[in-house]
N, C-alpha and C positions, 0 to 999 in steps of 0.2 A: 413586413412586421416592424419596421424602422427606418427611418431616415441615413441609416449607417450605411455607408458602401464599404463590400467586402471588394479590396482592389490584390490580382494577384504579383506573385513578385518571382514568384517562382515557380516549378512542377509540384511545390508541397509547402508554400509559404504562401500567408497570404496577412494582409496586413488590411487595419482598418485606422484613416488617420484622424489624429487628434481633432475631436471637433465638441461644443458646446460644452458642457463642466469636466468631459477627461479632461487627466490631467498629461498625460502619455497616450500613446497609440495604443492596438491593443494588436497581437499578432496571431495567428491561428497557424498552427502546423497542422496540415493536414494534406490530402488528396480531393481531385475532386467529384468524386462520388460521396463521399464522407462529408464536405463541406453543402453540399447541398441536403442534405439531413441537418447541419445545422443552422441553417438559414431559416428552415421550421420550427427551431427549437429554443426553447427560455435561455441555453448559456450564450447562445451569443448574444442577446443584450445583458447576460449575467456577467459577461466577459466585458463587455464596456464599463458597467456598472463599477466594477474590480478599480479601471483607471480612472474612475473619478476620486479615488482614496487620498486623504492626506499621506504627502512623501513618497508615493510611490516613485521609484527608479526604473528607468527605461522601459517597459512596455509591462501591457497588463497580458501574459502568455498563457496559450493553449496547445494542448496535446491531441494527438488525432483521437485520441479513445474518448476526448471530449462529452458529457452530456449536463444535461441539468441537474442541478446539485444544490443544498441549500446555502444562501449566500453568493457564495464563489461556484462558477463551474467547476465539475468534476473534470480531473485534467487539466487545471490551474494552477498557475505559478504567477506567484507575484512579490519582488523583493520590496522591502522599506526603507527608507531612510530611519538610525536607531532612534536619533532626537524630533527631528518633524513628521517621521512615518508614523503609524497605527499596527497595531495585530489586532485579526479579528478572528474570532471560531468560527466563524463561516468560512474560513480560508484555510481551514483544517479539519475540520468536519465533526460530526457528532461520534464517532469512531477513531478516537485519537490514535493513532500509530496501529491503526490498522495498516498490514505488511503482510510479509512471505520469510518462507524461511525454505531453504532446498536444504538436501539430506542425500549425500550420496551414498551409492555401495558397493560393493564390488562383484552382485549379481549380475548375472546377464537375463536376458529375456526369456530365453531357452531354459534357463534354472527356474525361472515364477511363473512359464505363462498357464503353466496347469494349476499352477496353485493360489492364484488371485483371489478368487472368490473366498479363500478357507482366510487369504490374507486382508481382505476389503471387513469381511462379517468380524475378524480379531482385532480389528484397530476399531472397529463401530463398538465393540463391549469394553472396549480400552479407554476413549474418547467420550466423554459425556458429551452430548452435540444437541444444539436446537432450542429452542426459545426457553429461556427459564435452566436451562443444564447445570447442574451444581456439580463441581469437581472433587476429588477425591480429596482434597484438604479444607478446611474450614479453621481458617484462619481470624485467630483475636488480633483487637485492632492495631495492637502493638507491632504484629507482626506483617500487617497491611501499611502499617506508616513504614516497615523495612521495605516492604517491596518498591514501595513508594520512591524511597531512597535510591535503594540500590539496584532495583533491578532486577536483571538475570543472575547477576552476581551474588544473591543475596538465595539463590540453588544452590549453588557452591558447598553452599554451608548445610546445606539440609541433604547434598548427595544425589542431587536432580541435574549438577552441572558441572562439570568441568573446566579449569581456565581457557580451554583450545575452544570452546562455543563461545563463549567472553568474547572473544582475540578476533572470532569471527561473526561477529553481529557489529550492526552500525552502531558506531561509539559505545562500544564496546558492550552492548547492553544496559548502558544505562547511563542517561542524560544529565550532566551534573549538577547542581543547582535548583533541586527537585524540593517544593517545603511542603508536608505532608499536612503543615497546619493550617493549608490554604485551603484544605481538600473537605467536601461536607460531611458532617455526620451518613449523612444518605447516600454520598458514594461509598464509604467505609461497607454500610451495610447490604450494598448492592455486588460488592467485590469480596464479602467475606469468604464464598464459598463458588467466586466463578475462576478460579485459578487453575488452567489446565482444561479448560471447558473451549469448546470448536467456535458453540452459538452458532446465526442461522446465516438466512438471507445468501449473499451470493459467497459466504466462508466456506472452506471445505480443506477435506485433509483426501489427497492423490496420491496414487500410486502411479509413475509412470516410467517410460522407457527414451532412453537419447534416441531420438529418430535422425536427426541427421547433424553435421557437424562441421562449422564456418570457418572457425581460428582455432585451429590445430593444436598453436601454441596455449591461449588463453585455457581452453578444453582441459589439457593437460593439467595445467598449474590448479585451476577449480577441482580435477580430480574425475572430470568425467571425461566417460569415453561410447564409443557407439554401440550401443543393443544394452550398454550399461543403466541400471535400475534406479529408481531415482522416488526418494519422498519429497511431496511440495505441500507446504502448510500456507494457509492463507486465513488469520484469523486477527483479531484486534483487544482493544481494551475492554471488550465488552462492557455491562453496564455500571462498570466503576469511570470507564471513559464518557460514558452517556452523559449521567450525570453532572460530573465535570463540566463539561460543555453548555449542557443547559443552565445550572448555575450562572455562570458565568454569561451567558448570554442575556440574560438579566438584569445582570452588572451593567454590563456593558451599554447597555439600552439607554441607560438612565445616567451613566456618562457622555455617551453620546447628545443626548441633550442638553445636561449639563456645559457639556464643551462648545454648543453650538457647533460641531459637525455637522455638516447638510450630507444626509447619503440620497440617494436615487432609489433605496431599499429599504427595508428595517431589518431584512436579514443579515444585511452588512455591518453590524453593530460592533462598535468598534471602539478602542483607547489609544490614547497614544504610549508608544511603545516604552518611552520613560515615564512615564504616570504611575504612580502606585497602581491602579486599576490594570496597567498594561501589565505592569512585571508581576501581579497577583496571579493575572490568568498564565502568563508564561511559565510562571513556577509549578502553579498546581500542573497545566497541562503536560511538564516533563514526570508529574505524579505518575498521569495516565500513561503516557510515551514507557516508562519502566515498568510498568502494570504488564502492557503488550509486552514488550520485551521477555517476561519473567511469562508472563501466561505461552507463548511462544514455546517457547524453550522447556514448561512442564510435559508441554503435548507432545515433544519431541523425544523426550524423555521415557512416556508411557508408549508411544508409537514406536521404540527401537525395542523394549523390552515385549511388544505384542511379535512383533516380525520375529523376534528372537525365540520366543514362543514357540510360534507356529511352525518355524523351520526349524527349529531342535541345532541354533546355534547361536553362539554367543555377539554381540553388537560387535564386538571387537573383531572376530573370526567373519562376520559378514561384510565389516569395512564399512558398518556406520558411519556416518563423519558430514557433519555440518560445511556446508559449502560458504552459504553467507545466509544473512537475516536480516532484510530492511524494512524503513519506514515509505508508506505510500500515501500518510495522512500527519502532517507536521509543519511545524515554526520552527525555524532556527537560526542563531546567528551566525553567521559563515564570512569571509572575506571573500570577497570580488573585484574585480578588476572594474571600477565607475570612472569613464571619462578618464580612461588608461590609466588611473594609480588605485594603488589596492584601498578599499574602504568594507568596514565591517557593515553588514545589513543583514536584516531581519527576512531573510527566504519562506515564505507562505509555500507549501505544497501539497496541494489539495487533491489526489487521486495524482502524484507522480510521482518522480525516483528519481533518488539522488544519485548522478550519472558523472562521477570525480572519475578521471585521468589516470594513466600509469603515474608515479612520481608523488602524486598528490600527498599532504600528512596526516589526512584523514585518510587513506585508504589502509587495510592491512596490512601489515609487515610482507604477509605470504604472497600479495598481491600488489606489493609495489611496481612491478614488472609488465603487466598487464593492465591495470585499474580495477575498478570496485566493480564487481558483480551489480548487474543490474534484474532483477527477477520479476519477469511477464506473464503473470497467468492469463488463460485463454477462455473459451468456456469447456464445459464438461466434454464438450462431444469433436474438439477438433487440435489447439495445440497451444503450447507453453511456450517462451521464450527465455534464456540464459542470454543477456547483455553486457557488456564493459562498458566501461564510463570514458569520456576523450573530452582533449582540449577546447576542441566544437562545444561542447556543451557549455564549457568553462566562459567559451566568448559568446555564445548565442541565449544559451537559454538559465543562465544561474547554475551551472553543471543538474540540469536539471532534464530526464525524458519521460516517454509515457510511464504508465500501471499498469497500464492490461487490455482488453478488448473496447471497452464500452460500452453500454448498452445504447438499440437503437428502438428498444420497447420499454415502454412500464411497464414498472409489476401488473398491474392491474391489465392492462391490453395483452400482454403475454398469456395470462390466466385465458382470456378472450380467444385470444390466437390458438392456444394448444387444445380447448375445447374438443372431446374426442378424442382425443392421440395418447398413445402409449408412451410416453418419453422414455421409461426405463426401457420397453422392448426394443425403442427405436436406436437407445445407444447400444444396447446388449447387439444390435447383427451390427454393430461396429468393432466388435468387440470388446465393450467398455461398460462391467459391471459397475452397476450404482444403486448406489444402498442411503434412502434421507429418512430423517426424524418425522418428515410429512412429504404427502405425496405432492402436495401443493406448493411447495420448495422447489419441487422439479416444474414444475411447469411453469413458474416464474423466473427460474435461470434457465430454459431448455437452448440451446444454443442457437437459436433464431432469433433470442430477444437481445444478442451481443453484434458487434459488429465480428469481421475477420480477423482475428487478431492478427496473421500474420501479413495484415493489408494494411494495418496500423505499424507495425515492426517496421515494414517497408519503411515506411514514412519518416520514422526516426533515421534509420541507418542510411536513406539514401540524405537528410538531411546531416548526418555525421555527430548529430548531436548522442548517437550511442550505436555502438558495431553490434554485428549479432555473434555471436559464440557457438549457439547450440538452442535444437528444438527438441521441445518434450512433445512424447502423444501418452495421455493418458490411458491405462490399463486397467483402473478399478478408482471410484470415486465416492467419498462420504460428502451429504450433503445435510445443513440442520434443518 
């Protein structure tokens, strides 16, 4: 497919070296079963493509859950220099801060496993979910340029949130430096009314249970324990992020020519990162980045009051309680360690996780002791991952690890492949009721079009770039 040799370096590294307009190597974490799926596939010349970028710093990086992505490979990381680097939306995706959020309880398995299905169908009438879903507020614009601003924080005020959910979301819920007046008419009216909404594609709201448990200590301090119950949200900015992004990518197009940038793509479109053009899109995109944040955290909000519902007890008395809530689709500026002294740069992370240390000052207060929650969703029919973040990652990868599984199908070949098959029967003798806005949702994420997510986990934890903590197996799953 290319002149590029993939050269190995290790049982789960594999490096490709600087050759023709890269400007850096480009590295692949992975195994090798996994990297021969990608040797067939667009990210790994999309992953070259990455280290052709003005400023990039040390390597253009991949995550095993790797696949083709617009732009940048999904499971991409890639840092900038702030003055000669670029940011580009391809290197964060058309689903700005798309993330996770875990929800612990102090259920056991034995207390829900007869009650699933009455708890899967009350979070589905709770949840608007699926292409086009309008959420339970319908918000003027005034009050979308707050979300804008603030966030999750910006619940608080309306009774949807708490400071302890704040305290426990990546930066704190909400990005600072966020200008609302960067953001279009048409995102305004694309987000008036998606606040609290699931949407579709591979998002989904779980119910699951700790299947088994790594770091006893870390376990503890997140609040989980074995057979203990457990909510996992996986959703984004929906199309107030959409927007955003396409705008912008527009922008950028016509800067890039402007600038005379040469890319290898046109998806790669891109500013440099002190340019007006850069900081425009940076600002608006922390718009979207609090958008997800706050949409988050409404879901979590109607999802603790469905469970409370249904089991005839109060959030408080069931041991609701927010574990953490990150981004798996983001720009940000971080300090890192360049050619051993500390320098600010601009971290691209396109389908990963920000995987900070015990100690770290970005991590929570409750979690300085441990490091930052790292959260892996899996697909519907097999397992989830609870991660920490370590000083490996800090020296190897931009304290950066995987998202999630991967996919090793398209939607559209999935569709192909499940032809004839019951998905919902097939996960029900697993025990795992599922309930979608379409049927064809399921057949596009049925858990064949993923890789194994915990053959990707491998990968990270044997490279140290992030430990494992704790496995989720899903018990009941909404899909849009």
């Amino acid at each position: 497919m290319s002149e590029h040799i993939i050269e190995k370096v290790s049982d789960f590294k594999y490096i490709i070296r600087k050759t023709g307009a890269m400007r850096v190597p480009a590295v692949i974490y992975s195994n090798s079963a996994y990297l021969d799926l990608i040797r067939k596939d667009a990210s790994y010349l999309q992953l070259v493509n990455v280290a052709t970028l003005p400023g990039i710093i040390g390597a253009s990086l991949a995550m095993p859950d790797m696949h083709q992505g617009y732009g940048f490979p999904i499971g991409g990381v890639a840092a900038m220099d702030l003055d000669e680097g670029v940011i580009s939306p391809g290197g964060v995706g058309y689903d700005i801060n798309c993330g996770c959020r875990l929800v612990r309880t102090n259920l056991t398995y034995d207390e829900v496993k007869g009650r699933i299905t009455d708890l899967i169908n009350a979070l589905y009438r709770a949840i608007p979910t699926g292409v086009g879903s309008r959420g339970s507020l319908k918000l003027s614009k005034k009050e979308e340029r707050r979300v804008a601003e603030e966030g999750a924080g910006w619940l608080i005020k309306k009774g949807f949130a708490e400071r302890y959910d704040t305290e426990h979301t990546e930066d704190g819920g909400c990005i600072k430096g966020a200008d609302p007046d960067l953001v279009s008419d048409r995102a305004y009216e694309r987000g008036q009314d998606q606040l609290g909404t699931l949407g579709s594609g591979n998002h989904f709201l779980e119910i699951g249970v700790v299947d088994e448990i790594y770091d006893e200590v870390a376990a503890r301090v997140f609040g989980l324990f074995l057979n203990g119950v457990v909510i996992f949200i996986h959703t984004g900015s929906r199309g107030f992020g959409y927007q955003v992004c396409d705008d912008y990518l527009e922008k950028m197009g016509r800067y890039t020519r402007k600038a005379g940038i040469i890319l290898p793509y046109r998806q790669l479109a891109c500013a440099h990162f002190a340019s007006k053009e850069g900081q425009d899109y940076y600002r608006a995109m922390k718009c979207a980045a609090n958008y997800a944040f706050a949409n988050r955290q409404l879901i979590m909000f109607h999802a603790a009051q469905a469970v409370s519902r249904t089991l005839g007890k109060s959030p408080e008395n069931l041991g609701l309680r927010l574990v953490y809530d990150v981004c798996h689709n983001i720009a940000k500026v971080e300090e890192h360690l360049v050619d051993g002294k500390p320098k600010k740069v601009c971290v691209h992370r396109k389908g990963a996780t920000r995987s900070f240390p015990a100690g770290h000052k970005n991590v929570p207060a409750a979690y300085k002791s441990v490091g930052q929650p790292a959260l892996i969703p899996g697909d519907m029919g097999r397992y989830s991952y609870v991660l920490t973040g370590t000083q490996t990652a800090m020296e190897e990868s931009f304290g950066s690890t995987c998202h999630g599984a991967g996919r090793v199908m398209s939607r559209r070949q999935a569709i192909r492949e499940s032809r004839g098959r019951q998905i919902t029967s097939e996960l029900g003798k697993k025990g795992i009721y599922v309930i979608a806005k379409r049927y064809k949702t399921l057949n596009e994420e049925m858990p064949d079009a993923y890789k194994d997510v915990s053959k990707v986990v491998e990968v990270v934890d044997s490279i140290g770039i992030s430990k494992k903590v704790a496995k989720l197996r899903p018990l009941g799953v909404i899909k849009g």
